[in-house]
N, C-alpha and C positions, 0 to 999 in steps of 0.2 A: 451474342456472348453473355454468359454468366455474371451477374452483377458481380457475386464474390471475383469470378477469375479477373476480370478489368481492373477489380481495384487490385487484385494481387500481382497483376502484370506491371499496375503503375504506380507501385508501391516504393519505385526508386527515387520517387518525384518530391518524395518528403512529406510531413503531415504538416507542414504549414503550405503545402501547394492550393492553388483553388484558381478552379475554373472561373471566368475563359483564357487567363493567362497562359500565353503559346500555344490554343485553343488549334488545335491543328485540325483543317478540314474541318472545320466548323459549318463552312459553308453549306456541307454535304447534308447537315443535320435533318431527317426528316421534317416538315413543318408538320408541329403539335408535341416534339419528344423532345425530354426534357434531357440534361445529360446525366451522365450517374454521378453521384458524390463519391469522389474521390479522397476529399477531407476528412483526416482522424477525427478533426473538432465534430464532424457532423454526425458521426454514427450513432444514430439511436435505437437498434435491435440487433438481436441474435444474427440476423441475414446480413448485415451490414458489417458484420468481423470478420477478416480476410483469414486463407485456411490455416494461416500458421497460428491463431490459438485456437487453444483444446477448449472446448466446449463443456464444464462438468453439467449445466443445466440452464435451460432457456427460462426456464418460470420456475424462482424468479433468475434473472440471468447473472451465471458465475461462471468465469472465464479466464486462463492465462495463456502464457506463452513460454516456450522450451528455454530454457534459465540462460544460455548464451545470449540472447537478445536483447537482457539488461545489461550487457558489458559498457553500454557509455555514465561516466560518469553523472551525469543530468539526465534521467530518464525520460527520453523522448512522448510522444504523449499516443502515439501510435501502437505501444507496447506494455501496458502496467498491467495488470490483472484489474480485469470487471467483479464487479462483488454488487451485487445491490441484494435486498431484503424483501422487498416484493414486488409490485409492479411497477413497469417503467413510467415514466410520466410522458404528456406527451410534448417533447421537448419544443417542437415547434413551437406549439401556441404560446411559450412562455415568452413574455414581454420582460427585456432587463429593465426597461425604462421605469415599469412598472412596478415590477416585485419588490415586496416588502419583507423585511426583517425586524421579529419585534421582539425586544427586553425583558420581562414580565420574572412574576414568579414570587414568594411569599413574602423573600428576603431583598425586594429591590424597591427603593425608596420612590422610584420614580418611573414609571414603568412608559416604555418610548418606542418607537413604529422607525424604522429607518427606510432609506429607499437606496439602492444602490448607491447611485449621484449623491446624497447626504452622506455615505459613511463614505467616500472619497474625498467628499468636499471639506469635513469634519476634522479628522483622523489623519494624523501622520501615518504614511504610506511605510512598506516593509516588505523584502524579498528574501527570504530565506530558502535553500534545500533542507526541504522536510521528508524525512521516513517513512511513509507507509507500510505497513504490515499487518496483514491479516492474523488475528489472534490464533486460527487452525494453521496456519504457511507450515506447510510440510509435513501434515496431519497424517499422509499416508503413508511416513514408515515408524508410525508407532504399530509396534506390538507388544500385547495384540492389538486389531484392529481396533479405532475409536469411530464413533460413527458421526456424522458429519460429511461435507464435502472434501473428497479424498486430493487437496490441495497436495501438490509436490513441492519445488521449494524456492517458486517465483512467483507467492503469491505477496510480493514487496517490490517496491520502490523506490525511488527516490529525485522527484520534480523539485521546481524552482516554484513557487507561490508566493504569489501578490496581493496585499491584502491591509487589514488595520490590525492592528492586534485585539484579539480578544477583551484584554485587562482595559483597553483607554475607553473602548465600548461599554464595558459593564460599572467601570466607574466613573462613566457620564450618567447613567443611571441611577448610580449609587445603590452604593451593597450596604447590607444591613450588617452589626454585628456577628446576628445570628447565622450566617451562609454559614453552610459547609459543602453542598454540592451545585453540580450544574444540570439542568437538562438542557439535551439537543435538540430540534426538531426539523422535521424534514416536510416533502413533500413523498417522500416513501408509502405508499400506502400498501397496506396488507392484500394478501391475493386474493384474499376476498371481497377486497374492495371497499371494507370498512374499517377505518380505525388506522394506527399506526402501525407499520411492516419493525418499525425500531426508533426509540427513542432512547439514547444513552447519555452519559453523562461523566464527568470528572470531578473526586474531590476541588474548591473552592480553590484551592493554593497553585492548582494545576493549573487553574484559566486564568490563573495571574500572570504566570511566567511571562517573560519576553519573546517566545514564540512561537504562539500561538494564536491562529491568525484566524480571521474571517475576509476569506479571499477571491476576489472578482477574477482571479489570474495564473495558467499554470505554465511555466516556459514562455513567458512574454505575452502570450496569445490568451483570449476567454479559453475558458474552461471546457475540456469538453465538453460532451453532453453524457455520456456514460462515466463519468469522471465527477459529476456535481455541478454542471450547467447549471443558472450562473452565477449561484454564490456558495463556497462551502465552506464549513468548520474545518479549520483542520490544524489538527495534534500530531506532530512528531514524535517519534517515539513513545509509543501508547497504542495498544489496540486500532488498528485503523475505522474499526468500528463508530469511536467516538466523532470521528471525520463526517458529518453528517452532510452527505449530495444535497444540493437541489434545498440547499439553508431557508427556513424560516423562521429562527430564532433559537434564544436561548432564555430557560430559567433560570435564576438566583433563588435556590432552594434551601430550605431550613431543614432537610431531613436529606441520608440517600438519595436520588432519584429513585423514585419505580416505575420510570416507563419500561414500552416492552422492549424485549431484550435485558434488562436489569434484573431480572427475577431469577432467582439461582435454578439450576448451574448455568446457565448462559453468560459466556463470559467470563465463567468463572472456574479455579483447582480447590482440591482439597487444600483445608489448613495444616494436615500433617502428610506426612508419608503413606501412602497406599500399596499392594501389592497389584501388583498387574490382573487387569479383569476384575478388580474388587469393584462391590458397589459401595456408595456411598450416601450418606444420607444428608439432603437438602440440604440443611442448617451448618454442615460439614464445609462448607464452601466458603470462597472467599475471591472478593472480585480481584481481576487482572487490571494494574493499575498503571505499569509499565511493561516493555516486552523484556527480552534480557539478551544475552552477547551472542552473535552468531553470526556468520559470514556464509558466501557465496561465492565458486570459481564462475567466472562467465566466459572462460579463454584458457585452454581449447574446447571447443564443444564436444562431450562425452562423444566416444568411439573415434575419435580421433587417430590419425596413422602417423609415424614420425621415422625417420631413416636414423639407423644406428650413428652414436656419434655427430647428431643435431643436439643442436639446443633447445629445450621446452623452454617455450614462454608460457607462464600461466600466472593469472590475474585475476581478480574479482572486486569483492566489497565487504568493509564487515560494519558492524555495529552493534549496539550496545544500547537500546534505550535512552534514557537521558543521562546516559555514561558515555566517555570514550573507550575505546580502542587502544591498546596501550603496546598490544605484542599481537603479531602476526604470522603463525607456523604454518609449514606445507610439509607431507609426509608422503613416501612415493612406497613405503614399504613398509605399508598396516602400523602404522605409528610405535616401530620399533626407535625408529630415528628422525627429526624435525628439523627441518631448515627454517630458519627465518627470512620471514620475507621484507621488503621495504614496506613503509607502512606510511600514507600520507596525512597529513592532518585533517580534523573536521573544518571545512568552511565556514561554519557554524553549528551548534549545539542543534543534535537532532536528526546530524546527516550522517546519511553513513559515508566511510573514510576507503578511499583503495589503494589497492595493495598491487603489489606484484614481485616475482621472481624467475631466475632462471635454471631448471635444473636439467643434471646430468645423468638420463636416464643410463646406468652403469651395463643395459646389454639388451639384445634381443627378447620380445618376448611384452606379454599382457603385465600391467599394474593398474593400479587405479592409486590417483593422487586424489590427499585426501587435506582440507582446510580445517585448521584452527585458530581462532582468536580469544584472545583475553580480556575483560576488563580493567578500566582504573583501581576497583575495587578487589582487582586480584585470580577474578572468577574466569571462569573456561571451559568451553564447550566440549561436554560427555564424548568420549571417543567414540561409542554405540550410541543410548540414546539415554534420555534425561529421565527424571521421574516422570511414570507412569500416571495420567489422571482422564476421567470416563469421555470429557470431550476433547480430548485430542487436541489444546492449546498446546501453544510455546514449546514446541519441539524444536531442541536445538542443539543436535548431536552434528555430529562433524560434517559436513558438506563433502560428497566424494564424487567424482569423475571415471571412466576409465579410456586409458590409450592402450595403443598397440607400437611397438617400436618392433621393424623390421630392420632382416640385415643390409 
């Protein structure tokens, strides 16, 4: 049997499942074979992802899944979208006991080596549901075309993470007057094998906030291993980018960061308005520092069938960056007309909020239901699509589906 198919046969078993529990026929086991890893925590290559995500590329590996599968509110850890920047590391040989995370940087007064066990032992503990969003998520229905990996529109999240906070870390260290940014730093290395695949960073005031974690923990369980085995930065609402896998510190910087990845346009829209397909000129750019308001149905899954005179349930998630969610619309008929939908609170700052409603598909025949959300701030997702920029970030036009209601 096919490694992928076994694990997609026993993929009912849950991602916290692990061998030999109810080790069925164990007995039988050839002597010398090992069993297969069934464990979401443990996948570390392309081969090791069951068929239901799409695959955009192995090297380095970028990977989701069809957007109904993030319908649970706590994003299981078997289902986020794989994003890494260049090669994988090799997850095994990493010792947690051992890894270090170190403080440094121009503007930190005291510059300090952690070890796992020390930032647990140190630091008041914290579990937040944080956002992840890939800054392209849903890059492939801008038009025109932007080039980039042609992410559809589950390249987001939203896990439970365990961790210290950022700020209690950087001001045991102590920050200097002078900070204004952070860098990140990974164990990412470039495909070539030399140098960093990406080092990003947050204005200073951003790694202060209250959550903002450096986290040994994603849904109770370590980390996976495609996911930032076994310590990662991670930023809620903000380019997932910043989320740095496979953590080996941060700087307290007195300038920008310019690791790679920071250098324009990476990361980065024009300062003004563009026309579509325009080029623009380097210096024209400006970084992405939060993401903005946009939601997701995850229930029913597109093409969906429903008998006349049913009731549609449909459901998803929205969010807003380090905003809430404030109004919730679904549209069954090209956004002549909007229903509002129920709209639940954030659990905390960062997460995104779900929604649901029930409507009354009025007759036989093809629609496509379409979501809208609002911000605190008033703001609202493009019915089409948002301003046009060369790399295809923060696309966040309306989220649409479609059914078939028979008679």
């Amino acid at each position: 049997m096919k490694r992928r198919d076994f694990i997609k046969g026993t993929f009912a078993v849950g991602a916290s499942a692990m061998l030999p529990i109810n080790w069925v026929f164990a007995g039988n086991l050839p002597k010398g074979l090992s069993p297969l890893e069934v464990d979401s925590l443990k996948w570390s290559s392309v081969t090791d992802l069951p068929d239901y995500y799409k695959v955009l590329n192995s090297t380095p590996l970028n990977a989701y899944v069809a957007d109904h599968m993030l319908d649970p509110s706590i994003t299981p850890a078997n289902v986020p979208f794989v994003r890494w920047n260049g090669l994988l590391p090799d997850f095994k040989a990493i010792d947690p006991k051992i890894w270090e995370f170190t403080v440094d940087g121009e503007s930190c007064e005291n510059p300090k080596t952690y070890t796992i066990a020390d930032l647990k032992s140190k630091f008041k503990h914290h579990t937040y549901a944080l956002t992840l969003e890939c800054g392209g998520n849903s890059r492939k229905n801008f038009y025109p075309s932007a080039k980039g990996n042609q992410w559809t529109d589950s390249a987001v999240y939203c896990s439970e993470w365990t961790g210290v906070l950022v700020s209690d870390v950087l001001k045991d260290c102590g920050i200097k007057d002078d900070a204004v940014y952070t860098g990140h730093h990974s164990i990412d290395r470039h495909l070539s094998g030399k140098g960093d695949a990406i080092s990003r960073g947050v204005p200073i005031q951003y790694a202060l906030e209250d959550n903002a974690l450096i986290a040994w923990s994603m849904n109770g369980e370590e980390i996976p291993y495609l996911h930032g085995y076994p310590l990662r930065i991670v930023f809620g609402g903000r380019p997932a980018s910043i989320s740095s896998k496979a953590a080996t510190g941060i700087s307290i910087r007195n300038v920008e960061h310019d690791g790679k990845k920071m250098e324009s346009p990476a990361y980065r829209v024009p300062k003004y308005p563009v026309a579509p397909g325009e080029k623009v000129p380097l210096d024209d750019f400006e970084v992405i520092e939060h993401m903005i308001v946009k939601s997701l149905i995850t229930h029913p899954q597109t093409g969906s069938e429903f008998k006349l005179g049913q009731k549609t349930a449909v459901r998803g998630h929205a969010w807003a960056g380090p905003l809430a969610v404030v109004k919730m619309e679904v549209s069954y008929d090209y956004g002549s007309t909007w229903h509002v939908a129920d709209l639940k609170k954030q659990p905390n700052q960062m997460a995104w909020q779900d929604w649901s409603i029930e409507l009354d598909l009025p007759q036989h025949g093809y629609y496509e239901i379409w979501s809208k959300a609002t911000d605190s701030e008033g703001k609202t997702q493009p019915v089409v699509q948002p301003q046009w920029n060369p790399k295809g970030y923060m696309f966040n036009g309306c989220h649409r589906i479609a059914v078939r209601v028979q008679k």
